[in-house]
C-alpha positions in Angstrom: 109.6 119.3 114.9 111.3 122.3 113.2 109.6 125.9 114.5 108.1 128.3 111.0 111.2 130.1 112.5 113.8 127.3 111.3 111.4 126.0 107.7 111.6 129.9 107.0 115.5 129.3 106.9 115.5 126.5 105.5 113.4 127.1 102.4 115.8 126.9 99.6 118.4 125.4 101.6 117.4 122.3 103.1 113.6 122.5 102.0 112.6 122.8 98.5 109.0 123.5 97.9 107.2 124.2 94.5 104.7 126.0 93.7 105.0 127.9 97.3 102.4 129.6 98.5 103.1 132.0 101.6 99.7 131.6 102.8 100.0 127.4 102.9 103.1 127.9 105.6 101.6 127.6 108.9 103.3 127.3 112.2 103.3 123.9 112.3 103.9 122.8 108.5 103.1 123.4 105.0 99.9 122.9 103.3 99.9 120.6 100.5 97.0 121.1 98.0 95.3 118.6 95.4 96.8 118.0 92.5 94.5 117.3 89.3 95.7 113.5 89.5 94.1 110.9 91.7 92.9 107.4 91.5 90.1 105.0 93.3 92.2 102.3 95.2 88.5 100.2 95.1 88.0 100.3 91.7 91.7 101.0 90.5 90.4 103.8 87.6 91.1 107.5 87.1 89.0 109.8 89.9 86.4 111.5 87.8 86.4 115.2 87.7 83.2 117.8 88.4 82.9 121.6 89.0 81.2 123.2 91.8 80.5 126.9 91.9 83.4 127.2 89.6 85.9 124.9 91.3 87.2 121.7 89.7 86.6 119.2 92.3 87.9 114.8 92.3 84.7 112.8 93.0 85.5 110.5 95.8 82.4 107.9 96.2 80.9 106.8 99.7 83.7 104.6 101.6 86.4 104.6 98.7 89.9 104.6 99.2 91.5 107.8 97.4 95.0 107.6 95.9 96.3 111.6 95.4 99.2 113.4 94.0 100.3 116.3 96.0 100.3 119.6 94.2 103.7 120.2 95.0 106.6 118.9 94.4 109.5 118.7 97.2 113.0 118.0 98.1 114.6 118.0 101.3 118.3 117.4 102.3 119.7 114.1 104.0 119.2 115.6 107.4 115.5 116.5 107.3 112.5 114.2 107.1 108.6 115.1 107.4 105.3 114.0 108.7 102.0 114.5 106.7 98.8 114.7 108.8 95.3 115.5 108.0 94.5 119.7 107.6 91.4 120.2 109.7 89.1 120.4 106.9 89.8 117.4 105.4 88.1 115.5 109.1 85.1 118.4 108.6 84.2 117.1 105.2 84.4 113.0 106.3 87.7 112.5 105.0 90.3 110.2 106.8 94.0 111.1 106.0 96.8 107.7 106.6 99.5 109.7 108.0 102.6 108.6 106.4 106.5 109.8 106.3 109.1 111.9 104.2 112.5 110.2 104.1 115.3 112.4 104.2 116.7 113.4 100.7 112.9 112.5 98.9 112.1 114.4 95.3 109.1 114.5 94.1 105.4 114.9 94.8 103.9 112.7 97.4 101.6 109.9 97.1 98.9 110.5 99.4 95.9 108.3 100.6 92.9 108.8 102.0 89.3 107.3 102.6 85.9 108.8 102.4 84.3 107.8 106.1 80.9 109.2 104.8 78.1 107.8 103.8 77.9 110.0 100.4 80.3 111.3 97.7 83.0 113.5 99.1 84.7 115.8 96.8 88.1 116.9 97.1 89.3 120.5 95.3 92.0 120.6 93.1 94.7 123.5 94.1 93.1 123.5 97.7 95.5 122.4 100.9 94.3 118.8 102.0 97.3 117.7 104.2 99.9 119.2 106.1 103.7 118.2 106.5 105.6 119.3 109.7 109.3 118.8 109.0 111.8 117.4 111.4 115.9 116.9 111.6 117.4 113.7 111.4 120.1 112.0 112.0 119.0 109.0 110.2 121.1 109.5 106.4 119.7 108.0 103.6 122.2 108.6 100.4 119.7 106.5 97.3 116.6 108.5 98.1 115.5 110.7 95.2 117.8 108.9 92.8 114.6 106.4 92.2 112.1 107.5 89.1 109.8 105.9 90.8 109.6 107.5 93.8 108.6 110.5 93.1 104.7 109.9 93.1 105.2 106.4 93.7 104.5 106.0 89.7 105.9 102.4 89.9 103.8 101.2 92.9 100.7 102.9 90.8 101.4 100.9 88.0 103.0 97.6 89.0 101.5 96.4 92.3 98.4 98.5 92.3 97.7 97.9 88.3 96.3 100.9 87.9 96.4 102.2 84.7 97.8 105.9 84.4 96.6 108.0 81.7 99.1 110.1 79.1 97.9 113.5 81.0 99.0 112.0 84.1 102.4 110.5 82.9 102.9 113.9 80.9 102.5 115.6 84.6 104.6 113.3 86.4 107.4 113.6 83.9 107.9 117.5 83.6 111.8 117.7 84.6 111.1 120.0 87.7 109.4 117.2 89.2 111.8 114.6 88.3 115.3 116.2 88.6 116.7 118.1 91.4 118.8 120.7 89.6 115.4 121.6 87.4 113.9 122.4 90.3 116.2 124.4 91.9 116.6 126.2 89.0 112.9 127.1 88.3 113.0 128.2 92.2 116.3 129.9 92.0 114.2 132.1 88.7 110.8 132.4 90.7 112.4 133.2 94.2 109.3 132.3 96.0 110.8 132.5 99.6 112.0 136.4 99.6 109.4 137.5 100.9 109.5 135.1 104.4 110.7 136.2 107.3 113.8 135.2 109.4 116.0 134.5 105.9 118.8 135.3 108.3 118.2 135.2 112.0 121.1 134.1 113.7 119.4 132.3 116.3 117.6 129.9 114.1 121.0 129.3 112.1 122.1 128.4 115.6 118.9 126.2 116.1 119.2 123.9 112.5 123.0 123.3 112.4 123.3 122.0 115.6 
């Protein structure tokens, strides 16, 4: 597993991440958040949508299967892949995360999945971390990976295998070019700089560390 040492490098070099939030890179991964699209494997609709104290919050009902976007968009080179795992508060609050992979050279948000063990409605916040990905080098190369549209949130296993019908919002989302195209993203990253501010930008030692 790369150290925060090495992900601090590689953050807009190898590892793409956006929006970035400083506060979501911990020493073992990045926090992904909720993004305002998910969808209820059971019943195969749109999850509906409350607000608690403020917060917009996806209603996930007792024992249903949860099918999420990641707030984030991300790309990673050929040599890097990634592991998502549940944060902490997502087991607090009765959720159980499937882990699942990152191939190397992926764009696009993730497709996540998760069931509420409970016994009650679970809610999960939109814009608040949910899983966390620990990234890893590889010498596994996969060249077609990212080159799919339908990778990038999974949009064709949404629609064609699952049948679940995705609303206009939701294919409006999916299709901004940042989230579809490589260069747009680096380019809104390249404007926004969001990883000046991390440490070890250049440390020699962790150059050492990633290209070897």
């Amino acid at each position: 597993m790369l150290s925060y040492r090495a992900v601090c490098y590689l953050l807009g070099r190898q590892i793409f991440i956006y929006p970035f939030t400083k506060e979501n890179l911990k020493g073992i991964g990045y926090n992904l958040a909720v993004s305002p699209h998910a969808w209820s494997l059971t019943k195969g609709e749109t999850l509906a949508k409350t607000k608690i104290k403020g917060k917009e919050a996806l209603i996930v009902d007792a024992a249903d299967i949860a099918l999420v976007w990641t707030n984030e968009t991300i790309h990673v080179g050929k040599s890097i892949a990634g592991t998502l795992r549940s944060t902490a508060m997502g087991v607090m609050t009765g959720f159980s995360f499937v882990p699942t992979t990152l191939c190397p050279g992926w764009n696009g948000v993730i497709l996540t999945t998760l069931k509420n063990m409970s016994c009650r409605v679970g809610y999960l916040f939109i814009d608040h971390p949910f899983v966390t990905i620990a990234f890893d080098k590889t010498d596994m190369l996969i060249g077609s990976v990212g080159k799919d549209p339908n990778l990038g949130g999974r949009v064709g296993l949404l629609r064609d295998r699952l049948k679940i019908q995705l609303s206009d919002d939701a294919l409006r989302w999916i299709g901004e070019d940042f989230r579809q195209d490589i260069d747009h993203l680096k380019a809104r990253i390249a404007k926004e700089r969001p990883y000046d501010e991390l440490p070890y930008r250049d440390d020699v030692d962790v150059i050492l560390q990633v290209d070897h």
